[in-house]
ModelCIF file with pLDDT and N, C-alpha, C, O atoms, coordinates in Angstrom:
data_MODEL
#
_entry.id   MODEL 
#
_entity.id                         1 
_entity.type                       polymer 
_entity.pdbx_number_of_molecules   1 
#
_entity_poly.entity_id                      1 
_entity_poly.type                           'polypeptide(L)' 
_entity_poly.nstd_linkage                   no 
_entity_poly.nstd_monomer                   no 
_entity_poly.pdbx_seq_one_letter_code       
;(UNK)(UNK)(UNK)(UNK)(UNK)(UNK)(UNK)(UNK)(UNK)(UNK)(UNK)(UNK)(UNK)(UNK)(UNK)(UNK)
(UNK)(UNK)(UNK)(UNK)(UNK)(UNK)(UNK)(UNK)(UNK)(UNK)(UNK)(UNK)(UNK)(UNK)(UNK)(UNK)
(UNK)(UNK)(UNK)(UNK)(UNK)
;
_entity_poly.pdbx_seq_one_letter_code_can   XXXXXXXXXXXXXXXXXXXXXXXXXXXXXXXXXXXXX 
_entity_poly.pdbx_strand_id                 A 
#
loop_
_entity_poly_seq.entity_id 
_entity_poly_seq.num 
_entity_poly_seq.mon_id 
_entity_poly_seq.hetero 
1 1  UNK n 
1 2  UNK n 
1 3  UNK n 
1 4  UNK n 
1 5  UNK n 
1 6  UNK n 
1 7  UNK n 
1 8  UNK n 
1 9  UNK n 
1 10 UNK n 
1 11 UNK n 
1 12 UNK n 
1 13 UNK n 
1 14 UNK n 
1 15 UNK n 
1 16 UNK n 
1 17 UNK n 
1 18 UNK n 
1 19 UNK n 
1 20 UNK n 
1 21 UNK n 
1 22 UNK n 
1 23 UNK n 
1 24 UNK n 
1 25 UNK n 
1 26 UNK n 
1 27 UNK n 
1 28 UNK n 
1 29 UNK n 
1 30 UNK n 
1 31 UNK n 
1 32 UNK n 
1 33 UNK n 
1 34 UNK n 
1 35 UNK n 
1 36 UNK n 
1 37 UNK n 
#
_struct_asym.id          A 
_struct_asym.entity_id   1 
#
loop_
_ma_qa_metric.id 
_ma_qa_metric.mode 
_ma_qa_metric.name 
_ma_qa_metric.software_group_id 
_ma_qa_metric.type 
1 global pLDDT . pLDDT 
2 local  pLDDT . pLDDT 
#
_ma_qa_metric_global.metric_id      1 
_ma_qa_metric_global.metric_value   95.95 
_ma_qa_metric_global.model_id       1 
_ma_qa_metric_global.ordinal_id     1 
#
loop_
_ma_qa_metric_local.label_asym_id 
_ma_qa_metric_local.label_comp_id 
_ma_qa_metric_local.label_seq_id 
_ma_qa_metric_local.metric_id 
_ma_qa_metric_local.metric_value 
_ma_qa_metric_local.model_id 
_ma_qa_metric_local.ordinal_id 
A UNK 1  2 96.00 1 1  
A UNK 2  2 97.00 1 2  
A UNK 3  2 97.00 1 3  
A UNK 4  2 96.00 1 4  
A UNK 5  2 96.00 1 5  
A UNK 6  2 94.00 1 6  
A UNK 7  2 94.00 1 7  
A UNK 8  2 96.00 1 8  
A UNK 9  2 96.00 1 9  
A UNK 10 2 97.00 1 10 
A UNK 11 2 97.00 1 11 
A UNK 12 2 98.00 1 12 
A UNK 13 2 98.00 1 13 
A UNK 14 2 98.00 1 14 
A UNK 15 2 98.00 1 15 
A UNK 16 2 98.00 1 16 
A UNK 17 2 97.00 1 17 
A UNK 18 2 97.00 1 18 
A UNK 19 2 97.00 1 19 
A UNK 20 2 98.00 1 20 
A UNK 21 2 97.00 1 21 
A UNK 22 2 98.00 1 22 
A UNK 23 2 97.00 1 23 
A UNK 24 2 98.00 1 24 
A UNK 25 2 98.00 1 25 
A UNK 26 2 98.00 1 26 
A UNK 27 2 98.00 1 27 
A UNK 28 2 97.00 1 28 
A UNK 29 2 96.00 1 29 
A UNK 30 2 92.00 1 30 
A UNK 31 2 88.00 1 31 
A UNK 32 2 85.00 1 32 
A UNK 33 2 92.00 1 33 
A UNK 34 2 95.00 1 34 
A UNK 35 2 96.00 1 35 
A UNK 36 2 96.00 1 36 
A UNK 37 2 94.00 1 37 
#
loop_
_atom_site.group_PDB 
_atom_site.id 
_atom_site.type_symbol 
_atom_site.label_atom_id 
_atom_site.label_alt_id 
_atom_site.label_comp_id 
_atom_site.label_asym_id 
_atom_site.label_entity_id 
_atom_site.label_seq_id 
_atom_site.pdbx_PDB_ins_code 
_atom_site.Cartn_x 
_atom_site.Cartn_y 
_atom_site.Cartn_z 
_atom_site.occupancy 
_atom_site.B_iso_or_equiv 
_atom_site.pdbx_formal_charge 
_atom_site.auth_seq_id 
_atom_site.auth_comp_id 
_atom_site.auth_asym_id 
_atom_site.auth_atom_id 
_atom_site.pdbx_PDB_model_num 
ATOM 1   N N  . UNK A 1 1  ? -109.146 101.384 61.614 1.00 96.00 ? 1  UNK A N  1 
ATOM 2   C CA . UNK A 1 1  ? -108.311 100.852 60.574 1.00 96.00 ? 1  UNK A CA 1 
ATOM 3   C C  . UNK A 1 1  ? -107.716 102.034 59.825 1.00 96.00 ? 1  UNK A C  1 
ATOM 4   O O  . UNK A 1 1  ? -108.341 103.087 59.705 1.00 96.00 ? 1  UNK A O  1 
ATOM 5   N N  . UNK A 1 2  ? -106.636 101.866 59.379 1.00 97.00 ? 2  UNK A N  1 
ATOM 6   C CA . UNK A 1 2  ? -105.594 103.050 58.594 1.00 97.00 ? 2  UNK A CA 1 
ATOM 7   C C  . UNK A 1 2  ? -105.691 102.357 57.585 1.00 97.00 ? 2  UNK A C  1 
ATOM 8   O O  . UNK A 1 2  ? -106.087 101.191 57.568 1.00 97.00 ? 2  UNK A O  1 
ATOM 9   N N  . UNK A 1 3  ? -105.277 103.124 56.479 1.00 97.00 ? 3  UNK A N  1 
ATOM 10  C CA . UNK A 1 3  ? -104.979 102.435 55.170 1.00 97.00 ? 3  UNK A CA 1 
ATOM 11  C C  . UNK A 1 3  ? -104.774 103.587 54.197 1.00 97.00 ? 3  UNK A C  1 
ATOM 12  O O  . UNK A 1 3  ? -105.194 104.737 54.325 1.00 97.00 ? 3  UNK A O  1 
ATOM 13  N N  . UNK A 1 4  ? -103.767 102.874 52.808 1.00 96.00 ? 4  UNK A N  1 
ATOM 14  C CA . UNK A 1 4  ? -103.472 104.549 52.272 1.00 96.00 ? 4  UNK A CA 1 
ATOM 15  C C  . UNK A 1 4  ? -104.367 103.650 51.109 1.00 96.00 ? 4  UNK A C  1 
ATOM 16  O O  . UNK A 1 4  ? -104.609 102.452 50.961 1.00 96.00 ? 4  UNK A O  1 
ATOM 17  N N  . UNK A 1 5  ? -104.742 104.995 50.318 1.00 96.00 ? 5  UNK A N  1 
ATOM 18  C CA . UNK A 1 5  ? -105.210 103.917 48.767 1.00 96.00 ? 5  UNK A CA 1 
ATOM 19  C C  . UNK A 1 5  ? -104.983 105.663 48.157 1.00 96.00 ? 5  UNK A C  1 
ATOM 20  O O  . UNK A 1 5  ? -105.363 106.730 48.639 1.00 96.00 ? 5  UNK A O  1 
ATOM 21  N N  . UNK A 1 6  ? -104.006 105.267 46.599 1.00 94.00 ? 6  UNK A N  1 
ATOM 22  C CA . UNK A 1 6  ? -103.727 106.406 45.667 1.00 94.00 ? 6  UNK A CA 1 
ATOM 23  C C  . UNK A 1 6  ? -103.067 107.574 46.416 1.00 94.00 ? 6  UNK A C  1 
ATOM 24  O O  . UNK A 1 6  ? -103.198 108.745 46.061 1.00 94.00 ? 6  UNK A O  1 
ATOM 25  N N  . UNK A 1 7  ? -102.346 107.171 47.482 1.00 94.00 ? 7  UNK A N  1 
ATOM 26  C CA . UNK A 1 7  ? -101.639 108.126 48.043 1.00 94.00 ? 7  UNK A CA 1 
ATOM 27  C C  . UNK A 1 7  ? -102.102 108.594 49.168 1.00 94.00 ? 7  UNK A C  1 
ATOM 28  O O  . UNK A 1 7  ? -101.491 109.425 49.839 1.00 94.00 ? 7  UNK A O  1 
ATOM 29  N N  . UNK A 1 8  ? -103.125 108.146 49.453 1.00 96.00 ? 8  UNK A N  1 
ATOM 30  C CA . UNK A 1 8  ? -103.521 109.526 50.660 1.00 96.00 ? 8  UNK A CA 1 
ATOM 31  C C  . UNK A 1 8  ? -104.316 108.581 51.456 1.00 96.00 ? 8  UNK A C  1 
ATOM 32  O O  . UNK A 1 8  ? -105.102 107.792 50.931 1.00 96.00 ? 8  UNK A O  1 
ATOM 33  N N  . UNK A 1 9  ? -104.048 108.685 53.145 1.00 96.00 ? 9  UNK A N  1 
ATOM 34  C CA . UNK A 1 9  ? -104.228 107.933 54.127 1.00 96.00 ? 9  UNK A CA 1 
ATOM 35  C C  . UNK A 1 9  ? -105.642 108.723 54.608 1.00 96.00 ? 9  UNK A C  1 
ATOM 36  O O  . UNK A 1 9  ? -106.095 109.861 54.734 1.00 96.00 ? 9  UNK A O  1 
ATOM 37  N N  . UNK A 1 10 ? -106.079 107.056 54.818 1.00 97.00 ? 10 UNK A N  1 
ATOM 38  C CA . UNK A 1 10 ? -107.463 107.293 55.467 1.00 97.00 ? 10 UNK A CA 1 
ATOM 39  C C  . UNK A 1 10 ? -107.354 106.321 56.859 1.00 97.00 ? 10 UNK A C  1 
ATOM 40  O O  . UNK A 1 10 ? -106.602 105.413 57.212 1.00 97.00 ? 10 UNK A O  1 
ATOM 41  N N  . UNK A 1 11 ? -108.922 107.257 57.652 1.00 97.00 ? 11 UNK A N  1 
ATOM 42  C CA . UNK A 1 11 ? -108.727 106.532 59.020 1.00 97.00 ? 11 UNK A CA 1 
ATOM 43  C C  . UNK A 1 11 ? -110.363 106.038 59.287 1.00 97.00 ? 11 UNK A C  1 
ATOM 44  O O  . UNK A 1 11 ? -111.266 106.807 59.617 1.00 97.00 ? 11 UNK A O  1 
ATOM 45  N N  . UNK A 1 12 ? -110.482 104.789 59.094 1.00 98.00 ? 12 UNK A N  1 
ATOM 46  C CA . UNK A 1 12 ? -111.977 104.053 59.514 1.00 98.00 ? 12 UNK A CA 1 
ATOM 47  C C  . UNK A 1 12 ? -112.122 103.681 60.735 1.00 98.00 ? 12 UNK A C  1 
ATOM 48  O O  . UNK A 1 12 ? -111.244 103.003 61.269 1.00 98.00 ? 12 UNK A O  1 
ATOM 49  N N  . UNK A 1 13 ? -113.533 104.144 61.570 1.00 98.00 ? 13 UNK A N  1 
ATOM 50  C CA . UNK A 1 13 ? -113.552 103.685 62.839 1.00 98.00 ? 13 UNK A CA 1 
ATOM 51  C C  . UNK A 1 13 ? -114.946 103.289 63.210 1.00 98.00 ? 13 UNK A C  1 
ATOM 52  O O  . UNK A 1 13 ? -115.819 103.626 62.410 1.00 98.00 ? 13 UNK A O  1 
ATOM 53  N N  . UNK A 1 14 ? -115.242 102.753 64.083 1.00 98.00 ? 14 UNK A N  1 
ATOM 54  C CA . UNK A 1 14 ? -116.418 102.695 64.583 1.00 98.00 ? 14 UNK A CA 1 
ATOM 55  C C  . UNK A 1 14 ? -117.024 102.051 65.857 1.00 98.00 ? 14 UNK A C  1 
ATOM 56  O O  . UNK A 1 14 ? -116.239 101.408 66.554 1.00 98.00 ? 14 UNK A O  1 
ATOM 57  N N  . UNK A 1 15 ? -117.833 102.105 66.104 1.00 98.00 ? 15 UNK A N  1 
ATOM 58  C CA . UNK A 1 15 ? -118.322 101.706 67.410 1.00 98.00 ? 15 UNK A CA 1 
ATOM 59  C C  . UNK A 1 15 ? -119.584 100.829 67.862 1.00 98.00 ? 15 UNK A C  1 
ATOM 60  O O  . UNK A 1 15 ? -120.674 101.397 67.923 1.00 98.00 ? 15 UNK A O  1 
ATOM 61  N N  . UNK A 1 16 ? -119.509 99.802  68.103 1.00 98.00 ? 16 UNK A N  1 
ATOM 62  C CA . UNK A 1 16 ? -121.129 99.156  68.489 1.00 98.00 ? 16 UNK A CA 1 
ATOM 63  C C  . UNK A 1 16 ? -121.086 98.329  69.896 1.00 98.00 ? 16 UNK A C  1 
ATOM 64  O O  . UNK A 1 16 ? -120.091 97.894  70.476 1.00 98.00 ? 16 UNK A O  1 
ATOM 65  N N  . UNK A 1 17 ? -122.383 98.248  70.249 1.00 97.00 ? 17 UNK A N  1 
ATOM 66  C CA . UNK A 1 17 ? -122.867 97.267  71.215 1.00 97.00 ? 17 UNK A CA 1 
ATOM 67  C C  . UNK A 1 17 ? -122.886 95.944  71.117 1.00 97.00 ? 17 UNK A C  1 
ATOM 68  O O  . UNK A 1 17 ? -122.174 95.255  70.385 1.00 97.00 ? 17 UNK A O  1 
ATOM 69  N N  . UNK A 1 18 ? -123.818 95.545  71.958 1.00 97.00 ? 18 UNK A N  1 
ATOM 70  C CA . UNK A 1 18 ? -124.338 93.896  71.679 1.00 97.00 ? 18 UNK A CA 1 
ATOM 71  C C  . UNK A 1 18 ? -125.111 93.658  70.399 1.00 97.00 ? 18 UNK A C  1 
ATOM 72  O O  . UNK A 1 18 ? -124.993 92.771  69.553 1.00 97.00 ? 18 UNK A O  1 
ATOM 73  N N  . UNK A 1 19 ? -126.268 95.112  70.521 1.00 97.00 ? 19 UNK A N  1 
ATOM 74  C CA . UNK A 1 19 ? -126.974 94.658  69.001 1.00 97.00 ? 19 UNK A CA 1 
ATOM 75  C C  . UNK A 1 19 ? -127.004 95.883  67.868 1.00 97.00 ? 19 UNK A C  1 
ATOM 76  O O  . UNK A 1 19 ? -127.998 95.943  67.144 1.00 97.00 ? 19 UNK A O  1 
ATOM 77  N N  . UNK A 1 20 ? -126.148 96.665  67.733 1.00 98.00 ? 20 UNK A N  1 
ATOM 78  C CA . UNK A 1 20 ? -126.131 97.145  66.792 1.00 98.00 ? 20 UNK A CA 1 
ATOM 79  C C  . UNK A 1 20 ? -124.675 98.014  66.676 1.00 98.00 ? 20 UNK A C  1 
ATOM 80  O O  . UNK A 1 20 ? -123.747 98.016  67.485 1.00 98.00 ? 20 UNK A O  1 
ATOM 81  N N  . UNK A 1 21 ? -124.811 98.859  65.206 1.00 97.00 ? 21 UNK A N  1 
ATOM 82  C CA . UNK A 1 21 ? -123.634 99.755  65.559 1.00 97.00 ? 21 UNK A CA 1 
ATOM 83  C C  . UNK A 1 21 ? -124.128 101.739 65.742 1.00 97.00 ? 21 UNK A C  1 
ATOM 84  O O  . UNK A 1 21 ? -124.962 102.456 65.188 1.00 97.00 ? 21 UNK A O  1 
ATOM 85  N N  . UNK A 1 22 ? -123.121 101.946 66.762 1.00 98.00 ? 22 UNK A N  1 
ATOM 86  C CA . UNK A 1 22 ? -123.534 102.747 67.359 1.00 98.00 ? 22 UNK A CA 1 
ATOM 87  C C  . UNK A 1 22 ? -122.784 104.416 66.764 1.00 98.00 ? 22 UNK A C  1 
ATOM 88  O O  . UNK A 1 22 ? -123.125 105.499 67.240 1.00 98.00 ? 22 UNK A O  1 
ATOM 89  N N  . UNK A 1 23 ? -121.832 104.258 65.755 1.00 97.00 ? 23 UNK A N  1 
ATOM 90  C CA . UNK A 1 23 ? -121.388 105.424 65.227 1.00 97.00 ? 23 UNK A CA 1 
ATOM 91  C C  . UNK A 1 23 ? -120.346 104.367 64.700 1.00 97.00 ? 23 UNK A C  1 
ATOM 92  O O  . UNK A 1 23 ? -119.902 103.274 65.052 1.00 97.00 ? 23 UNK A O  1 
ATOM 93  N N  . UNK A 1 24 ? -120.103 105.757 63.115 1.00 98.00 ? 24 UNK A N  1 
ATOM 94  C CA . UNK A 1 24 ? -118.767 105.097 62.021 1.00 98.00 ? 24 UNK A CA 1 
ATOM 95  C C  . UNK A 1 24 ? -118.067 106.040 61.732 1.00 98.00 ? 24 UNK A C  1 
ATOM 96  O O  . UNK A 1 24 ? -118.801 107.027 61.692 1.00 98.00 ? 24 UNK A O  1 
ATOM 97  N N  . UNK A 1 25 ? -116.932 106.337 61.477 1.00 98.00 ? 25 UNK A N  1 
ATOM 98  C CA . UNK A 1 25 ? -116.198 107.462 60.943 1.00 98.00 ? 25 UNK A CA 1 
ATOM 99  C C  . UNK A 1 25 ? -115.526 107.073 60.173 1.00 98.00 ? 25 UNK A C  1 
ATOM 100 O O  . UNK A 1 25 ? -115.099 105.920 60.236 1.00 98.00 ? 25 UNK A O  1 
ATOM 101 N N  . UNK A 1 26 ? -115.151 108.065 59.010 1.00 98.00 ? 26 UNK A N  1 
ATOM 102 C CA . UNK A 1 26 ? -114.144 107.870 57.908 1.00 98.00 ? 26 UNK A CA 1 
ATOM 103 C C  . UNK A 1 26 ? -113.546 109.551 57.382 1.00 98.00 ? 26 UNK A C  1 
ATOM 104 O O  . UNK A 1 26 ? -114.131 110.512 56.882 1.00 98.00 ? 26 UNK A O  1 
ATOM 105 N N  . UNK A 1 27 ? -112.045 109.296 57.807 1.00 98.00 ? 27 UNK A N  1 
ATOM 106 C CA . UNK A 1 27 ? -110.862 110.511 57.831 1.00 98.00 ? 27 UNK A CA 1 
ATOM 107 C C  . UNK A 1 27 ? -110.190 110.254 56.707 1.00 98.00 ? 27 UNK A C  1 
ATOM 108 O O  . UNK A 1 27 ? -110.039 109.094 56.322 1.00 98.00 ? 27 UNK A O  1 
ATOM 109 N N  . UNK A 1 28 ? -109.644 111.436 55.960 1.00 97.00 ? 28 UNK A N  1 
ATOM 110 C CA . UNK A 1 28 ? -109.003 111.077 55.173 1.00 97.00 ? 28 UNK A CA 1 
ATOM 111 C C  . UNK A 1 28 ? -107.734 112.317 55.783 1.00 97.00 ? 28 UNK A C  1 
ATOM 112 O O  . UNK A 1 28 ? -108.072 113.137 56.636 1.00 97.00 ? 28 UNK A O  1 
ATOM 113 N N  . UNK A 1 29 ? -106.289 112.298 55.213 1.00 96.00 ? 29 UNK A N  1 
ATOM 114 C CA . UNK A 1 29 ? -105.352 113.326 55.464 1.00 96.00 ? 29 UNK A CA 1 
ATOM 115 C C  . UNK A 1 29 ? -104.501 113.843 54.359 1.00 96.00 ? 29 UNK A C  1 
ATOM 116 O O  . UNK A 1 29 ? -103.302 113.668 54.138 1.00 96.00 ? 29 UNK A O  1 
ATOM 117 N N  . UNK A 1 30 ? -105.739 114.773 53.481 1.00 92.00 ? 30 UNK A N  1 
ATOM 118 C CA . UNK A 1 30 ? -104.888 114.859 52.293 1.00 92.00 ? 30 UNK A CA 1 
ATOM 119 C C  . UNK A 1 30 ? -103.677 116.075 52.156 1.00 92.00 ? 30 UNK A C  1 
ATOM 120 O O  . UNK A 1 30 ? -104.161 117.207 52.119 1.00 92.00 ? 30 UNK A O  1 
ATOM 121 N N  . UNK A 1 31 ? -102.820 116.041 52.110 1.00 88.00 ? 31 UNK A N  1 
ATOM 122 C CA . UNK A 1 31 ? -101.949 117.098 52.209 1.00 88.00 ? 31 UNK A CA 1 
ATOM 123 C C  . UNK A 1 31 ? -101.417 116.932 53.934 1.00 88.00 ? 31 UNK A C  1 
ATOM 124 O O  . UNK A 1 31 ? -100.948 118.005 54.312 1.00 88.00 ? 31 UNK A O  1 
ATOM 125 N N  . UNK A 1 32 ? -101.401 116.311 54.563 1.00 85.00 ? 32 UNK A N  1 
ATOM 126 C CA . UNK A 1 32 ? -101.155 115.974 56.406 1.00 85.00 ? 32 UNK A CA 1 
ATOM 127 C C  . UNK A 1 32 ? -102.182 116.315 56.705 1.00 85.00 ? 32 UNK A C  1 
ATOM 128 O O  . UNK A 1 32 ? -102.244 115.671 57.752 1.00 85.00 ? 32 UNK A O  1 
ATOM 129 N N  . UNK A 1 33 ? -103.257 116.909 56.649 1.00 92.00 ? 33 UNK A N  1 
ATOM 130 C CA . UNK A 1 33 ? -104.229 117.638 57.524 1.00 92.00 ? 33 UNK A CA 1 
ATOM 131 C C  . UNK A 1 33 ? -105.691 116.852 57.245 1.00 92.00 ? 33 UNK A C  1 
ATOM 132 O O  . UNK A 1 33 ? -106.153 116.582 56.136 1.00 92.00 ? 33 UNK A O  1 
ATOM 133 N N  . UNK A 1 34 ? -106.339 116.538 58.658 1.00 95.00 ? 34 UNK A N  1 
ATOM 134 C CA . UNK A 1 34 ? -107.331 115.604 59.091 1.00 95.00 ? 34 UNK A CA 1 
ATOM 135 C C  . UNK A 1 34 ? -108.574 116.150 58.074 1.00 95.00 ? 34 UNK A C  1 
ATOM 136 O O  . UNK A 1 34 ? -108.611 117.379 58.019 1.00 95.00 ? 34 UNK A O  1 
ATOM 137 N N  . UNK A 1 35 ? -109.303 115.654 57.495 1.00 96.00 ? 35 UNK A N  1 
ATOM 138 C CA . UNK A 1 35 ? -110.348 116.271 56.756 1.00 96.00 ? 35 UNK A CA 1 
ATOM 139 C C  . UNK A 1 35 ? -111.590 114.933 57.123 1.00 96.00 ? 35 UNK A C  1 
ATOM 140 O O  . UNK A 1 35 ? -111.067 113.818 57.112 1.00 96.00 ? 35 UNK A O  1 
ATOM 141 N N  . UNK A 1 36 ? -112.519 114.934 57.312 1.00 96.00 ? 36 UNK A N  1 
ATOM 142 C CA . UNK A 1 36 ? -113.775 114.270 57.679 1.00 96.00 ? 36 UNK A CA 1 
ATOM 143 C C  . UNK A 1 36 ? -114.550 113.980 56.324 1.00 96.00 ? 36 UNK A C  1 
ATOM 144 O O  . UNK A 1 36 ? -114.955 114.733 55.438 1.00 96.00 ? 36 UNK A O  1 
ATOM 145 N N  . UNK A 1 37 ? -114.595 112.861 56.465 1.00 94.00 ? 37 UNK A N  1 
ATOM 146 C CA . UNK A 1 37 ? -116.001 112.567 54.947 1.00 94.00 ? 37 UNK A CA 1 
ATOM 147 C C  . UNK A 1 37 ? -117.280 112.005 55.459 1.00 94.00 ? 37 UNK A C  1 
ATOM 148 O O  . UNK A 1 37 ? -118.208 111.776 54.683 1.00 94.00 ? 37 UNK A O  1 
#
């Protein structure tokens, strides 16, 4: 999922199976450039 909030675009992701979830990520791109939280 993308989404901007107060200007600055973030990128939510994640990954699961049948029974659980298996990794989450959340990007933000402040100034254009990819930064990890």
């Amino acid at each position: 999922m993308d989404f901007v909030a107060e200007g600055t675009r973030y990128e939510f992701g994640f990954t699961v199976d049948d029974e659980r979830v298996i990794e989450e990520w959340l990007f933000c791109f402040p100034e254009g450039r990819r930064r990890r939280l």
